[in-house]
Every structure is written in C-alpha cells, then in structure tokens.
Legacy VTK file of the C-alpha trace (Angstrom):
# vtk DataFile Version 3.0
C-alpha trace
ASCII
DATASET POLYDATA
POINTS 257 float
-18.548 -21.802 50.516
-18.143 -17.905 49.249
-15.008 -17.938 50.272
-13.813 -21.213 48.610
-15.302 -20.053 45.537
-13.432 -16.450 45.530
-10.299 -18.629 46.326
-10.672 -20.696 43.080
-11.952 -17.837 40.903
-8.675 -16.280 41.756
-6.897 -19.117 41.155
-8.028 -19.198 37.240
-7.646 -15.669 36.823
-4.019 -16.223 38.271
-3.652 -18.901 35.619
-5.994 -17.561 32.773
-4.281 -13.601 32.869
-0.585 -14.959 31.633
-2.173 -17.413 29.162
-3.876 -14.222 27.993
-0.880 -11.930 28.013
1.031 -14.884 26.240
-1.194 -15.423 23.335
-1.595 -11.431 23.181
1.847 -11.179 23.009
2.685 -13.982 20.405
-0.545 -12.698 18.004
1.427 -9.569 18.194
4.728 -11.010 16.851
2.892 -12.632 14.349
1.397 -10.039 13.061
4.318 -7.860 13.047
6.523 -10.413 10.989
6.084 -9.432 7.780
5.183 -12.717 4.799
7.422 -13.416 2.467
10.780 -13.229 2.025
12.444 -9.695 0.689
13.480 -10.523 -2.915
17.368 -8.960 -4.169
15.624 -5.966 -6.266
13.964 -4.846 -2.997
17.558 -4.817 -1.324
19.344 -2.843 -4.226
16.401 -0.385 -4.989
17.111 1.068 -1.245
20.487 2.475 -2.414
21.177 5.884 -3.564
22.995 6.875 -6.725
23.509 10.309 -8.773
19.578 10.048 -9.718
17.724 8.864 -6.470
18.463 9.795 -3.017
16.541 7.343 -0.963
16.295 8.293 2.646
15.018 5.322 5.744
13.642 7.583 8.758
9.974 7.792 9.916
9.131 6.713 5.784
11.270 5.202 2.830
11.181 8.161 0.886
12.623 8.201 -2.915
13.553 12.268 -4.212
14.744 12.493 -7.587
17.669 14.529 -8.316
16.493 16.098 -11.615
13.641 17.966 -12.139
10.049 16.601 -12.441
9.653 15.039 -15.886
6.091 14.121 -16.069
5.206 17.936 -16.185
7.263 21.152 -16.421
5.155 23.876 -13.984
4.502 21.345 -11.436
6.164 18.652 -8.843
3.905 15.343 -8.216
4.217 12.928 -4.766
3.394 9.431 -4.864
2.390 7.960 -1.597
2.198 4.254 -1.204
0.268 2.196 1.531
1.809 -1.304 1.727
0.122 -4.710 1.803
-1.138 -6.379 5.007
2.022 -7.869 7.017
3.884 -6.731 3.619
7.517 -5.069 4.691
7.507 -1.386 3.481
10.520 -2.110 1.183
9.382 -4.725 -0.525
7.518 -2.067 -2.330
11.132 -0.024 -2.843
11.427 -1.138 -6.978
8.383 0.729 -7.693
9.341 3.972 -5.431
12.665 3.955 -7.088
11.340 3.415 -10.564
9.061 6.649 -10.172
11.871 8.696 -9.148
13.679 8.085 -11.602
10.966 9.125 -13.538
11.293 12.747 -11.835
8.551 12.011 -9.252
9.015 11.917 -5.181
7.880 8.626 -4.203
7.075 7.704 -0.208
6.786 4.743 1.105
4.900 4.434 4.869
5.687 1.923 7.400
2.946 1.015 8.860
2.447 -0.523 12.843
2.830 -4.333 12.555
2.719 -3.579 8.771
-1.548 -3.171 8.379
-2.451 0.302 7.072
-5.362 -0.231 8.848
-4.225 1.011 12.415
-2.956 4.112 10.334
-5.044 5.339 7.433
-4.225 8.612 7.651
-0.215 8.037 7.227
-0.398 10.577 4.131
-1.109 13.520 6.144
2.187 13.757 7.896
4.121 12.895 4.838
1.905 15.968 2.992
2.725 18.483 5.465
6.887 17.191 5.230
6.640 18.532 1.430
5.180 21.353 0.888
7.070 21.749 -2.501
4.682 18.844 -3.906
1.370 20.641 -5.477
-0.290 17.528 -6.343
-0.356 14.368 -4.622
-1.379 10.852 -5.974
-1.967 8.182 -2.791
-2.026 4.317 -4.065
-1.533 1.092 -1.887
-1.366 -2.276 -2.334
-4.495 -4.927 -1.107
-5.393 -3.734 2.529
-3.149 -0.397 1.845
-5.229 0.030 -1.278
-8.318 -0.247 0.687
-6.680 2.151 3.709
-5.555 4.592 0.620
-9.047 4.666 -1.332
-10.441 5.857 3.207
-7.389 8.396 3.416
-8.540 9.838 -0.335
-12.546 9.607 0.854
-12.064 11.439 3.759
-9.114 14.194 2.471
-10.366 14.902 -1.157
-8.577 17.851 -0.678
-5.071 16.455 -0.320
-5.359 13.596 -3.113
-5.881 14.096 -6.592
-4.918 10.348 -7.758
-5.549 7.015 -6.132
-3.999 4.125 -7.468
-5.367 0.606 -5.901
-3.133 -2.600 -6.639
-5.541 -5.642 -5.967
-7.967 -3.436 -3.682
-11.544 -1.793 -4.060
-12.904 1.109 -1.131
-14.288 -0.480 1.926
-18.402 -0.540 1.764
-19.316 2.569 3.190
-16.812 4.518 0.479
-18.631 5.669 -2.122
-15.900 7.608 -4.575
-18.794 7.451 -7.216
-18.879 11.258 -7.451
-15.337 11.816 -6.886
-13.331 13.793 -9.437
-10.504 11.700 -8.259
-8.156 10.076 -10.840
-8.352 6.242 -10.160
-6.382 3.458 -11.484
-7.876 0.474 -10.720
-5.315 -3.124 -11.091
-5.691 -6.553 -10.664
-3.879 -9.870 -11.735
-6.079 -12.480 -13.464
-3.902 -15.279 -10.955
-4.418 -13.231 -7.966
-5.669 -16.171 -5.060
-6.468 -13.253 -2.340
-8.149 -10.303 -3.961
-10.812 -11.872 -6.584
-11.379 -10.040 -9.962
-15.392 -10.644 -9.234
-14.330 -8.643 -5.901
-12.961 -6.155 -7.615
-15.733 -5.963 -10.431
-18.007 -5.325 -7.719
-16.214 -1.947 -6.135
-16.959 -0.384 -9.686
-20.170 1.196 -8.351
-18.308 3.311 -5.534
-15.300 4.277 -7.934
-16.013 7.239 -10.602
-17.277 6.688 -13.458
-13.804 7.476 -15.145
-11.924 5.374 -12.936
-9.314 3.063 -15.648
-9.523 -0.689 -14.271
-6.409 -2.969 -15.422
-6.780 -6.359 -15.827
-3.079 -7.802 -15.817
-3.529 -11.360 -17.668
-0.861 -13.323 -16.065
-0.271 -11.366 -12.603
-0.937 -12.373 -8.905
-1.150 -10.865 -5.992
2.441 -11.008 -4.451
3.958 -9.847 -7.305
2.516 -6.363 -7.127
5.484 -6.350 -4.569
9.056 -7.703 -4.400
8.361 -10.626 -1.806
6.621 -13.900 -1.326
5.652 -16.193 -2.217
2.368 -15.423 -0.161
-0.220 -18.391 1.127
-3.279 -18.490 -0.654
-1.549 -16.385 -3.880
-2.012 -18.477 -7.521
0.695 -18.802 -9.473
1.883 -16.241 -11.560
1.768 -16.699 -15.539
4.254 -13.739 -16.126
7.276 -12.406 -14.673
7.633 -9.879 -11.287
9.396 -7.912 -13.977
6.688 -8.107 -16.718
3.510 -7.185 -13.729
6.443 -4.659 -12.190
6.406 -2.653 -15.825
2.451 -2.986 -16.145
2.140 -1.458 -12.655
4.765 1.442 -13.188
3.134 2.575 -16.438
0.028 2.921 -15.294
1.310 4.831 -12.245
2.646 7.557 -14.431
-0.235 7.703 -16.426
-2.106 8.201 -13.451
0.379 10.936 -12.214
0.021 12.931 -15.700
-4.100 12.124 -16.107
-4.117 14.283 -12.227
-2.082 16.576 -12.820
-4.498 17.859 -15.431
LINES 1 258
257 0 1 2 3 4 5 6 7 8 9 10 11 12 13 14 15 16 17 18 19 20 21 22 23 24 25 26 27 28 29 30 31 32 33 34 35 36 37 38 39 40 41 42 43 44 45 46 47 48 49 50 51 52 53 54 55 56 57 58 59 60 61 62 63 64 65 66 67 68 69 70 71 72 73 74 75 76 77 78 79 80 81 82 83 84 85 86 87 88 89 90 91 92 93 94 95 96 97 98 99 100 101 102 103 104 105 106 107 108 109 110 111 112 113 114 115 116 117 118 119 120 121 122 123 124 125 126 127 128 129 130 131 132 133 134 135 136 137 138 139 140 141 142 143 144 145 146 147 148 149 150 151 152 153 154 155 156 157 158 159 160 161 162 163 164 165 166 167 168 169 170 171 172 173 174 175 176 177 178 179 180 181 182 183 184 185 186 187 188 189 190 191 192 193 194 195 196 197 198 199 200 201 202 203 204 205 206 207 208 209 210 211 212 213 214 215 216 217 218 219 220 221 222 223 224 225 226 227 228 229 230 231 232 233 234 235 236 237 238 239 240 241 242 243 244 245 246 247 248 249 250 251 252 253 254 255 256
C-alpha cells in the first residue's frame, strides 16, 4: 500500500512540476511584455542630433550638448523609474525634452519592466556621473512609488522627487524630508485614483507642489497605450506631455536651491 502510494505521488509530481515550470515560465513572458504599443514620438526622441546625444547601453541616457541652462554653477541629473510593464522608451519624449533643456536625463530599464525588483537603479547611474552635483529621481505609477523608496532610503543622493500618478508606499514617511517633491496626477486617470493620491499627502513634506492635470490619464504620462483600466483622456499626449515637462524643470531649479 506505501509503496503504491509513493508510486502515484510521484506520478503527480512528474505531471504537476512541468505544469508548474510552464505557467512559471509563461507568467514570466507576460510580465516581461511591456502594455501598450510604442507611439512614433517615442521612436524619433531616441535619435541623436547636434543638441542631444542619446546613448542605449545598460540605461537610455539623454546628455545635452550645451551647457546646463537651468543654473550656471551647477549640472542637474534627472533619473526616471518607468511604469509597471511600461517599455523604458516610451518615456524617451520627456528625457529628450529635458536635455534639451541643458539637463542629463536617464532613463532605467528595469527587469521585466517593474521598478520594483530594482529600487535602487539610481545608485549605479549616480556613481556613472560624477560631474552631476544634484540629482532629481522621478518615476512614473509603480516607478514613482520605487523612486519616492530609492529617495527614503538615500536622502543623501536625491534632492528632487518627481511622482507621475504615484504616492510613497505605507511605511514611507517623507513628512520631514527637505526633499523637493512634485506631486502629478490626471483627473481621467482609471489606475492611480486622485483620492489615492490625496491620501499620500501626510507622508510627503509639507512643501511638496501636487498637480492636478484636468484632462490627463494615466497612459499619457508616457508615449504608449492605450492601457486597460486607463479613462479616457480629455486633452492631448502633447498638452499632459508640456504640463509634465514644466513642472519637471521647476522641480530641477526649486532643488537646486
């Protein structure tokens, strides 16, 4: 009787352990294909000209060719988390747009594109610049929320976090942070609620700006989508793009002082 039973539980766990390893394996793929389609602007922002050089190796980094012109004694980083399952470039537009602005803008991949299984992405793209003497990190949803740990637990490496659509996890409490924060969030947005957001105030500093873009959802704080479960928008990518990049640079300025 023992020995018919050993026989059969080996005869699920010879069936069970590749049904396992299948749905493993095809979680994985899922989770590594990124949602939403890349839109044309994402393509084209990934080219260099005579005032970005964009380079594609361990990060999509953007370096402008003329000098910083947010501030004359100092050079400012941007470092941007992307959205869960969001493809790195589809955040390229914005990179670009800050370059051309005079700042260095970097853009980390993340494995099977969630911040989550690398919060602390930043450090290595830190020590790869040590030119940069202040460094604003922002993200974008779960990169926001990855961002807001990375800034947390390395107040000494950040002195700007921008979150598009995301609010610090629980247990981050940025409430007595100096920290620059820009806080943004489309009225449309159908994944990351305003009354979410609202609710993060009490870990953020008291100075912390929050944004309410009337009109925006929450794929177009990227070039991609559309995304399942988003609303639909009530102004252009272009219009939210603009609303986002302004307050980026005001961001950049209000830490460098």
């Amino acid at each position: 009787m023992r020995l018919r039973r050993s026989q059969n539980l080996l005869r699920l766990a010879a069936i069970g352990l590749p049904a396992a390893l299948l749905i493993l394996v095809v979680g994985l793929v899922w989770l590594g294909r990124p949602v939403g389609a890349l839109l044309p602007a994402a393509e084209s922002a990934l080219v260099s000209d005579s005032t970005v050089l964009v380079k594609r190796d361990a990060w999509l980094s953007f370096e402008p060719t003329e000098p910083d012109k947010q501030t004359s004694d100092s050079v400012a980083g941007f470092i941007f988390y992307p959205g869960g399952r969001v493809a790195p470039e589809a955040y390229a537009p914005l990179a670009r747009a800050l370059a051309e602005n005079g700042v260095l803008a970097v853009i980390t991949p993340m494995p099977l594109n969630l911040a989550i299984l690398n919060p602390d992405a930043a450090a290595a793209v830190i020590a790869a610049f040590p030119r940069v003497d202040r460094w604003i990190i922002g993200g974008h949803s779960l990169g926001g929320v990855m961002a807001a740990r990375f800034a947390y637990h390395h107040s000494d490496l950040a002195a700007g976090l921008l979150l598009l659509a995301a609010y610090p996890e629980a247990q981050i409490d940025l409430s007595q942070s100096e920290l620059a924060v820009t806080v943004m969030v489309g009225d449309r947005d159908g994944l990351t609620t305003v009354p979410e957001i609202e609710a993060s105030f009490v870990r953020l500093p008291p100075h912390a700006r929050n944004i309410l873009i009337a009109g925006g959802n929450h794929a177009q704080f990227g070039w991609y989508g559309p995304q399942s479960g988003d609303l639909p928008a009530g102004i252009s990518r272009l219009d939210q793009h603009e609303q986002m990049l302004q307050a980026a640079l005001s961001l950049i300025r209000e830490a460098g002082n």
